[in-house]
N, C-alpha and C positions, 0 to 999 in steps of 0.2 A: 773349069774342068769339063770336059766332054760328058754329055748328057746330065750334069749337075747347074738345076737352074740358078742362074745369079738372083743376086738379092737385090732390089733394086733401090735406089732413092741412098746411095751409100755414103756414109757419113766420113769414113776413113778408111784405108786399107794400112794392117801393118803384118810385114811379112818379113823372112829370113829361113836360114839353113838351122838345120836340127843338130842335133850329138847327142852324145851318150846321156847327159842328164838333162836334157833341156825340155824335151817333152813333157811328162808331168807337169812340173813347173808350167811351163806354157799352156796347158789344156787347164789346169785350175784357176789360173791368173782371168782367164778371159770368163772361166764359168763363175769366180767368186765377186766381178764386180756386177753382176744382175741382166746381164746384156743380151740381146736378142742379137744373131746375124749366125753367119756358117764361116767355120774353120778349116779352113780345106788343107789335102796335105799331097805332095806327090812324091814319087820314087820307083826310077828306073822304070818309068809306064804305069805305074798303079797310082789312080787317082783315089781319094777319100773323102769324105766330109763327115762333119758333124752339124748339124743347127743346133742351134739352142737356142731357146725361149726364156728371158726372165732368169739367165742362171745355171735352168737346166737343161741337160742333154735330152733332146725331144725326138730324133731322127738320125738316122746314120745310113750313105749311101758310100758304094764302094764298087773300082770297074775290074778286082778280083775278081776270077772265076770262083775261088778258093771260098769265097764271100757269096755266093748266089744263093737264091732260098732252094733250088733244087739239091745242090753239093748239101748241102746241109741236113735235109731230111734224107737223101740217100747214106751218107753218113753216119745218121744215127740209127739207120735200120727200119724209119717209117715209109717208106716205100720202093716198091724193088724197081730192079735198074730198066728192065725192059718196059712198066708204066712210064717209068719218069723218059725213058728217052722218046716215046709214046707221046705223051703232054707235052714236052718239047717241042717236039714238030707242031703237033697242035697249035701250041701258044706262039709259034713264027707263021702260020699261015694265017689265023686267025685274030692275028693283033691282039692279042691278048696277056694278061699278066699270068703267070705260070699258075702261082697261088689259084687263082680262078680257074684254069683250067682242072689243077691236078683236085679240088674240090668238086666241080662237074662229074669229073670220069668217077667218082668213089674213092678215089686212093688214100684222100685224108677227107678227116670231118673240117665242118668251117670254126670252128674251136680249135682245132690242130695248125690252119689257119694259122690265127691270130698269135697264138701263141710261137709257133713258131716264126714268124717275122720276129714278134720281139727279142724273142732268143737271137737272131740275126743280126738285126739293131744292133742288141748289145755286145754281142761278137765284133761285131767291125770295134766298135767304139775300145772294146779292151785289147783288140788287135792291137792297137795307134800306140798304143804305151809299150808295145815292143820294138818300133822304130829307135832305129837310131840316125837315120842321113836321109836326108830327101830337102825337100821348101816345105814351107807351110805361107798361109795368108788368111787372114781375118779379116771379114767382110761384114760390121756389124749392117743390120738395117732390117725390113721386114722379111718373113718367111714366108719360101711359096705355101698354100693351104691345099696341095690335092693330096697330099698322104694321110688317110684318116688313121692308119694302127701308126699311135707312137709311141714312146716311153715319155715317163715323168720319173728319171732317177734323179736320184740325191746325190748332188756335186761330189760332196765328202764321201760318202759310201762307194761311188763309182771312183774315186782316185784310189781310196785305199784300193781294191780290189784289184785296181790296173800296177798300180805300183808293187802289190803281192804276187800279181803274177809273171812280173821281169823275173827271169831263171841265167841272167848275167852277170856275173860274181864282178866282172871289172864295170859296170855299171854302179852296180850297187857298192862298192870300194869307193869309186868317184865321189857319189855322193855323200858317201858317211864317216869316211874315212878324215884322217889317219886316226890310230889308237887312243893320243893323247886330247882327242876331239873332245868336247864337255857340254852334253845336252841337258837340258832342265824344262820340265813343262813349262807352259807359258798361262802367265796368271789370266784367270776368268773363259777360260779353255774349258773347265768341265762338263757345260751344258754340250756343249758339239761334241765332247768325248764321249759324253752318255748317249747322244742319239747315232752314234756309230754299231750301237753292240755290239763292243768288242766281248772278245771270249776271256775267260777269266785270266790265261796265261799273258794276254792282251794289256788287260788291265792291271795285271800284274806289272807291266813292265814301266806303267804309266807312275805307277804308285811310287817308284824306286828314283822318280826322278822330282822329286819335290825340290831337290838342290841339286846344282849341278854336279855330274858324273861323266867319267872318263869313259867314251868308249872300251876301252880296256878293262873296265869291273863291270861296265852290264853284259860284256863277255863272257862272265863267267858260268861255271858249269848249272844248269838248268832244265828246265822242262824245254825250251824255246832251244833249238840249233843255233847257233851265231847266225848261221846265216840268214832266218827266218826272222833271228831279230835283227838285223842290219836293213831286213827290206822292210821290215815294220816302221823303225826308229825313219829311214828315207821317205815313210807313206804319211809319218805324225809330224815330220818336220814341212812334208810341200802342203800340209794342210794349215800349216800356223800352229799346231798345236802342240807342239817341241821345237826348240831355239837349241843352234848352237853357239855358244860362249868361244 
């Protein structure tokens, strides 16, 4: 991918075409076996990656504009448009990273910083889960070391989040579907259900599957939308921790 370093010393490459349900699955598979290398994804010009370390998602590069740390804090209202196009030129004559610059001029503290990369990071990363078509390719092996702000998320907690916020009813249908479908937790799952904090209606729902049940009765009428638990039930089954029969 253009301006995303390779990983070098490469043990294997495995790669193919995405769809409607295949990402998740795909981004948990590669973070649940322990593996250090970058996942890169592309579509119609937009390049992405993720590294990971050990498992977890540690970095996230992206050649959206949609995705830059300037769009982001102009966005959220932390600094106004004529600074930020200001630093911009700045940071193209002076070779420099924006973030440094727009911390130079005053516009943000270096706390504002740090914290807003990570917020970036993890933006692209929950972006990836609303893909539906592009390639992807995994590249296990060592990670370049010049990016010092990175995350240390939790495999589990970042899927559920990326899988809660697909807003695609025929996604989420693909997945979970049809009616007569019969999920049941999956034995010695509790301990990883517990380090999810789920919310009560959450764990509610976990509770109701002790034996198997028809998509069609945990339908029913409740504190949960169907549809909120259809993307639940799709976010508990790509983590291992619901089976369907």
């Amino acid at each position: 991918l253009r301006n995303l370093p390779a990983a070098a010393h490469l043990i294997r490459i495995h790669q193919g075409a995405l769809s409607n349900t295949t990402l998740p699955s795909l981004i948990y598979s590669v973070l649940r076996r322990g593996e250090t290398g970058i996942l890169r994804f592309q579509d119609h010009g937009v390049e992405k990656a993720l590294y990971i370390r050990d498992g977890r998602p540690l970095f996230a590069m992206s050649t959206d504009p949609e995705d830059r740390l300037g769009s982001r804090f102009l966005k959220a209202g932390r600094v106004p448009l004529a600074g930020l196009l200001l630093a911009v030129e700045k940071s193209d004559a002076q070779k420099k990273r924006l973030g440094t610059v727009l911390v130079e001029t005053g516009l943000i503290r270096p706390e504002d910083l740090v914290e807003g990369v990570l917020a970036q990071v993890k933006g692209i990363i929950l972006s990836l889960f609303q893909w539906t078509q592009g390639r992807y390719s995994y590249s296990p092996g060592p990670l370049p070391t010049d990016e010092v702000i990175t995350l240390k998320l939790n495999a589990d907690r970042i899927t559920l989040e990326g899988v809660r916020g697909i807003d695609r009813w025929e996604r989420v249908w693909e997945a979970v579907g049809p009616l007569d479908a019969r999920y049941q937790v999956v034995k010695g799952s509790e301990e990883r259900a517990r380090a999810l904090d789920l919310s009560q209606n959450d764990a509610a729902l976990l509770s109701r599957l002790e034996g198997p049940v028809s998509l069609h009765d945990l339908c029913s009428p409740g504190k949960m939308s169907d549809f909120d638990l259809c993307r639940l039930l799709w976010a508990l089954k790509t983590l291992g921790l619901v089976k369907r029969g």
